[in-house]
N, C-alpha and C positions, 0 to 999 in steps of 0.2 A: 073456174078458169084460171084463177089467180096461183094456186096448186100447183098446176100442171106447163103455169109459164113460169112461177120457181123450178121445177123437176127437170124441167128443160134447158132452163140458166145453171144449174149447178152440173146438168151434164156437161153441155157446152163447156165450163169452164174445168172440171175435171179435164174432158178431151184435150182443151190445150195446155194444161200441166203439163199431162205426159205426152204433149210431141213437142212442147218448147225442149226437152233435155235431146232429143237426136238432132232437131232443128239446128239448134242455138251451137252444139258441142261438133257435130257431124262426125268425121273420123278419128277429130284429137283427141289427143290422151288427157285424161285428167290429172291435175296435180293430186299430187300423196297428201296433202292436208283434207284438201274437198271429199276426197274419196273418203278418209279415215269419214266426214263429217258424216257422210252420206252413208257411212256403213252401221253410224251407230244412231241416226237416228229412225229406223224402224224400236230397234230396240226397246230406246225412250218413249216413243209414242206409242206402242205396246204397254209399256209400265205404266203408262198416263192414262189411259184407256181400264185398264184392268183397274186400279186404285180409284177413279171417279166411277167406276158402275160396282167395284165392293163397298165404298164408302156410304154414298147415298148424298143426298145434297146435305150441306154441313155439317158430314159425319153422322149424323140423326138416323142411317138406315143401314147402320155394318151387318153385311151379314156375315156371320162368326162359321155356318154351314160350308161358305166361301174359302174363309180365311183358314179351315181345318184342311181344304182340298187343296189349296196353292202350296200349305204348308206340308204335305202329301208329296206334292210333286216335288217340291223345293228339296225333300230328303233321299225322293227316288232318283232324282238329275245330279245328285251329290252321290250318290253309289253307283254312277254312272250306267243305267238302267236307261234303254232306248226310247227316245222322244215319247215313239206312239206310247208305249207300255206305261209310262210317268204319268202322262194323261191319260191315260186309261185306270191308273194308282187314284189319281186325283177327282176323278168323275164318280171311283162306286167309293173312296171316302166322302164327298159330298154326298152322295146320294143315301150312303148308310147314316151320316149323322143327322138327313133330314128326316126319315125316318123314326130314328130311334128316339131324338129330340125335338 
């Protein structure tokens, strides 16, 4: 029961994340500083996200399978090669070097 009244509290409270910004903001305009804030951090917490599940807890669990594949994408997104196709670069080099290694 205990489960299920957490699953229920973190909906709840996700829900009113996302109506506190039309609520709170309604039709005005954002200021240019909030917005830049807001635009970079998906980004950031993408990069925070990807670095805590390649790392492992204190570093103890890198997986280098990973780090071959980001590193993949990181060269295909720099030869300006389209999203899907970079991560599609990044998936069968992970996927070949867990294989072969």
């Amino acid at each position: 029961m205990t489960l299920w009244f957490a699953i229920a509290a973190v909906a709840l409270v996700s829900i009113g994340f996302k109506a506190a910004g039309p609520v709170l903001l309604g039709d005005r305009k954002m200021p240019p500083r909030l917005a830049g804030v807001i635009a970079l951090l998906a980004p950031a917490l993408l990069a925070g996200l990807v670095l805590t599940d390649l790392s492992g807890p204190a570093w103890t669990g890198v997986d280098w399978t990973l780090c071959a594949g980001l590193a993949a994408i990181t060269v295909t997104s720099l030869l300006r090669v389209p999203v899907l196709a970079a991560i599609l670069c990044g998936v069968v080099v992970t996927a070949a070097s867990r294989f072969f290694f």
